[in-house]
DOTORDREN-674927 format. One line per field, with one value per residue (C-alpha): residue number from 1; residue in one letter; chain; x, z, y. Coordinates in nm, 3 decimals. Layout:
# DOTORDREN-674927
num NUM; ... .
residuo a; ... .
cadena A; ... .
x X; ... .
z Z; ... .
y Y; ... .
***
This chain:
# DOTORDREN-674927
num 1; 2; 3; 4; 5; 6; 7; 8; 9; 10; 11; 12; 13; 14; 15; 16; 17; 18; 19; 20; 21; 22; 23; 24; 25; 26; 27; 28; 29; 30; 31; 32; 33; 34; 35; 36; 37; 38; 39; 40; 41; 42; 43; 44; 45; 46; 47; 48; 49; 50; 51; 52; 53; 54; 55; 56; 57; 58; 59; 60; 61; 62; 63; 64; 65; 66; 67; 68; 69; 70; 71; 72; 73; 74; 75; 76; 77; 78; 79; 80; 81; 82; 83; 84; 85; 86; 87; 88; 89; 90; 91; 92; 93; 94; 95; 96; 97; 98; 99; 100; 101; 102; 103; 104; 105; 106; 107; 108; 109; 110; 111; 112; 113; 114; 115; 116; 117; 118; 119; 120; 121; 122; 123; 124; 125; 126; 127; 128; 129; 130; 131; 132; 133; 134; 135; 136; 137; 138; 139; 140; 141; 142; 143; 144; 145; 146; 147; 148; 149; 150; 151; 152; 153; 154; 155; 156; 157; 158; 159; 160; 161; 162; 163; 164; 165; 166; 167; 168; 169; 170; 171; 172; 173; 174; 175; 176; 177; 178; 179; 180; 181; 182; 183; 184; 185; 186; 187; 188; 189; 190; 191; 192; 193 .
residuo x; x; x; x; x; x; x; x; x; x; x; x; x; x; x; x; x; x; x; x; x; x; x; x; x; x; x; x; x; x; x; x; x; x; x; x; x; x; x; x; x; x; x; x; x; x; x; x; x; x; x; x; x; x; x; x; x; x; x; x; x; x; x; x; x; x; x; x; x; x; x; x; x; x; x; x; x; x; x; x; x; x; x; x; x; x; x; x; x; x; x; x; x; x; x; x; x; x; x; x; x; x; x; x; x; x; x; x; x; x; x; x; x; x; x; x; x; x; x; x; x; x; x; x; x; x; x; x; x; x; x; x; x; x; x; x; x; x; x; x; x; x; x; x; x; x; x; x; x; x; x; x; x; x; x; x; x; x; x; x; x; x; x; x; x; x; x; x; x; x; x; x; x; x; x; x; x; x; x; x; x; x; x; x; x; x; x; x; x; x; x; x; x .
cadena A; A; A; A; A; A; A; A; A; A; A; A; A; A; A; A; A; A; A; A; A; A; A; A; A; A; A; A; A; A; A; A; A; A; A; A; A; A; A; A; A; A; A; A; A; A; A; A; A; A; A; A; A; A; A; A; A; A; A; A; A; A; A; A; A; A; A; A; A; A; A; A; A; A; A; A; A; A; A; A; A; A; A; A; A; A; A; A; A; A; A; A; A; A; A; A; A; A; A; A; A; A; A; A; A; A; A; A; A; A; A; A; A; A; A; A; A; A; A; A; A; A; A; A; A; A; A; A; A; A; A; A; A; A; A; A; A; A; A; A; A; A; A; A; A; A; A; A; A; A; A; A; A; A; A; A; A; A; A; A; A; A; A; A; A; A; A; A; A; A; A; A; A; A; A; A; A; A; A; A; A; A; A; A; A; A; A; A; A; A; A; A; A .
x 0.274; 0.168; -0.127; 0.000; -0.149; -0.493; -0.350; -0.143; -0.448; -0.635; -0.313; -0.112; -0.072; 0.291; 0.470; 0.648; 0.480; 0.688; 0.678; 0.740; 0.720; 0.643; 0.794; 1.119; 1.063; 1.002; 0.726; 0.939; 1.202; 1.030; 0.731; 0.793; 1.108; 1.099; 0.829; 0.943; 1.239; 1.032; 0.810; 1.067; 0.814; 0.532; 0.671; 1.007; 1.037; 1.199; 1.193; 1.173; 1.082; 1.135; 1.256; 1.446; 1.783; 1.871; 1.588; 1.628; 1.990; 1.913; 1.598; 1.773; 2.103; 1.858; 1.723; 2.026; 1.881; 2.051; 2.050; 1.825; 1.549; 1.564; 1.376; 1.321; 0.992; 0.732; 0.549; 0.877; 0.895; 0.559; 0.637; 0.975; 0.919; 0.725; 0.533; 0.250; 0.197; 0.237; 0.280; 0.235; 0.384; 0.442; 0.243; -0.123; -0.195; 0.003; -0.191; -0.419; -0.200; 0.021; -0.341; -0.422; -0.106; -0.106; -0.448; -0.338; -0.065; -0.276; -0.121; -0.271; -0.215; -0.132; -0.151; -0.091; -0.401; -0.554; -0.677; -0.756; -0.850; -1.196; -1.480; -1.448; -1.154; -1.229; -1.476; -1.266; -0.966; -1.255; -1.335; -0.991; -0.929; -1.268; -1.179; -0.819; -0.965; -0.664; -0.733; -0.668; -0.636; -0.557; -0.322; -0.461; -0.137; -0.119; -0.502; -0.462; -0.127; 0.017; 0.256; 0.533; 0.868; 0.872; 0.717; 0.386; 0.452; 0.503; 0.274; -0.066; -0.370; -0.507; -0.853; -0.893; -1.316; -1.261; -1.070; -1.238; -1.311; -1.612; -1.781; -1.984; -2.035; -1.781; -1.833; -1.849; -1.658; -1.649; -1.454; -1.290; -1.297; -0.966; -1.014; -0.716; -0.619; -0.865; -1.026; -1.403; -1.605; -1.853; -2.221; -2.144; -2.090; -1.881; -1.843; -1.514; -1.401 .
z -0.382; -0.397; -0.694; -0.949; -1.235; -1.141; -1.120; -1.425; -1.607; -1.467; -1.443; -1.768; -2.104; -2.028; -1.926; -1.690; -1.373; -1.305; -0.894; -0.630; -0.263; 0.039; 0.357; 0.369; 0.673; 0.821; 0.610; 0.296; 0.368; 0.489; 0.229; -0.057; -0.147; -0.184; -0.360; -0.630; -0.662; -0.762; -0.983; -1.171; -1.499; -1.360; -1.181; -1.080; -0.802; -0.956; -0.719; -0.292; -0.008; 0.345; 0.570; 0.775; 0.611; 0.675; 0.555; 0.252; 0.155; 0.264; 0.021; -0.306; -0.245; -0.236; -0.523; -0.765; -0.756; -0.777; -0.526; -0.740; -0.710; -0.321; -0.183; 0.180; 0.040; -0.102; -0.256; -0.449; -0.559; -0.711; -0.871; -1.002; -1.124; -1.390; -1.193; -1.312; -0.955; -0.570; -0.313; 0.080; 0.335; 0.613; 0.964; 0.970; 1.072; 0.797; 0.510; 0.447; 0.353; 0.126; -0.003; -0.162; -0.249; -0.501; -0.615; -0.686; -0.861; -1.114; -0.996; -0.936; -0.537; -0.347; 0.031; 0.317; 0.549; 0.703; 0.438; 0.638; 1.013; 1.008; 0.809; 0.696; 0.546; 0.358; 0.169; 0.083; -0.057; -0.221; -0.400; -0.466; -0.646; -0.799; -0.955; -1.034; -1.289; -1.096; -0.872; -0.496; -0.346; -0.017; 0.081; 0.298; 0.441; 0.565; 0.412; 0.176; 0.250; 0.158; 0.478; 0.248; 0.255; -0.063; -0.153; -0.135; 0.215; 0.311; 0.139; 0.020; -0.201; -0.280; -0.273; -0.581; -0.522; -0.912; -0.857; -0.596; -0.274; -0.101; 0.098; 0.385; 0.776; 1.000; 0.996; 1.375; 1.517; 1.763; 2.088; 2.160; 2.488; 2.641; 2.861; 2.944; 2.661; 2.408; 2.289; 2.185; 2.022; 2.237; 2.098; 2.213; 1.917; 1.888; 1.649; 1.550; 1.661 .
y -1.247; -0.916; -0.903; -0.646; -0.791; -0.629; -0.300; -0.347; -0.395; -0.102; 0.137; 0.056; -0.097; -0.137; -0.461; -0.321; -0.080; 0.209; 0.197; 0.475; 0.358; 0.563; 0.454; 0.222; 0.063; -0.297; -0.378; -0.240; -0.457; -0.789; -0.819; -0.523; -0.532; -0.949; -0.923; -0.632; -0.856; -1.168; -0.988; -0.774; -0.874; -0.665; -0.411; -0.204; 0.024; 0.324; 0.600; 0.572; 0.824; 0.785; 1.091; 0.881; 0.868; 0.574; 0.385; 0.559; 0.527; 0.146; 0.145; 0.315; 0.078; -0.258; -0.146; -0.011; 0.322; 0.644; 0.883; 1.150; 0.875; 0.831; 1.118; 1.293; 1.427; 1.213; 1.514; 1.599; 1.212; 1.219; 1.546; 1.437; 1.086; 0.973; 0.672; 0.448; 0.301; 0.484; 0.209; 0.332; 0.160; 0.409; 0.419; 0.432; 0.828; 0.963; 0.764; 0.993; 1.262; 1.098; 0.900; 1.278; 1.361; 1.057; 1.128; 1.468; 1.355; 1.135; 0.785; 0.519; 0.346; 0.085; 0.138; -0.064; -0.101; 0.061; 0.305; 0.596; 0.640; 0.801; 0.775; 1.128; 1.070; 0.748; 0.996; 1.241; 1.022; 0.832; 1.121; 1.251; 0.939; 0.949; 1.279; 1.160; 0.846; 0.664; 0.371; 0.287; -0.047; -0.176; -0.436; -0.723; -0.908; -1.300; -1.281; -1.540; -1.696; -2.016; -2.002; -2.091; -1.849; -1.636; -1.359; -1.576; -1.606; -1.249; -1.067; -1.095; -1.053; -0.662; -0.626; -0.389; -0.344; -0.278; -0.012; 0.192; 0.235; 0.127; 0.363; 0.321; 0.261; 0.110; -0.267; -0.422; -0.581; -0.890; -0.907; -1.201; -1.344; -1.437; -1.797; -2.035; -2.227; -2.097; -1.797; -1.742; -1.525; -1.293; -1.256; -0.842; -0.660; -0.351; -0.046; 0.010; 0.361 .
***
């Protein structure tokens, strides 16, 4: 189930998490929008962008929303709607835009990973959030699943890092050796690139 109670705590004093969602696409409709819809105590998506229209129209009519909260532009979403919470789900190389457009806007983020692409960029929407006093967290799907069908299932467990990002080197990473019938790790480490 996706963890909004953490950001509820760090984000708002409300009950109920005002939501706007970036990107209406697979992962919007196999583990988000479940998941809203099972946690309609914590949170409500109010407001959707996609610029593919069909995703969109799909999206708002899930959801019950009207069509002046279903935008093409996520920029004019976040300048439109009041939100307490940004959630990204949209492919990895745009991220980092729509990462400092939220920051900009002064709300707070959830984004599907991975965060950003290069290290460069970690630091810089590290900072934008930094200098926003909103907080970022990553989503880490199938982490800590329970394999079971609902929302549990689908979705995971954010890693909030209290709030912030955590800067630093790549980590490495180990290659996996493919035999037949089983796979095992090789002592050759790699950086990520």
């Amino acid at each position: 189930m996706l963890n909004l109670t953490i950001v509820a705590t760090m984000t708002s004093s409300k009950a109920t998490l005002r939501v706007g969602l970036i990107g209406c696409g697979g992962i919007f409709r196999l583990s988000h929008l479940p998941s809203y819809q099972a946690l309609t105590h914590l949170a409500s998506i109010v407001a959707v962008s996609d610029p593919h229209d069909p995703n969109r129209i799909e999206a708002g009519t899930s959801l019950g929303l009207d069509a002046g909260a279903c935008f093409k532009d996520p920029g004019e979403m976040l300048r439109e709607m009041k939100l307490d919470v940004c959630v990204i789900a949209t492919p990895h190389h745009l991220h980092r835009e729509q990462l400092l457009a939220v920051a900009h806007a002064g709300v707070a983020c959830i984004c599907e990973k991975p965060l950003v692409l290069e290290n460069g960029d970690l630091l810089e929407v590290d900072a934008a959030f930094r200098a926003s006093g909103k907080d970022c967290s990553v989503v880490h799907n199938y982490l800590y699943t329970s394999g079971s069908g609902g929302p549990e299932g689908r979705v995971a467990v954010l890693r909030a890092d209290a709030g912030r990002l955590q800067q630093g080197v790549p980590r490495p990473r180990e290659r996996l050796e493919v035999r037949p019938g089983r796979r095992r790790r090789s002592p050759e480490r790699h950086l990520l690139s």
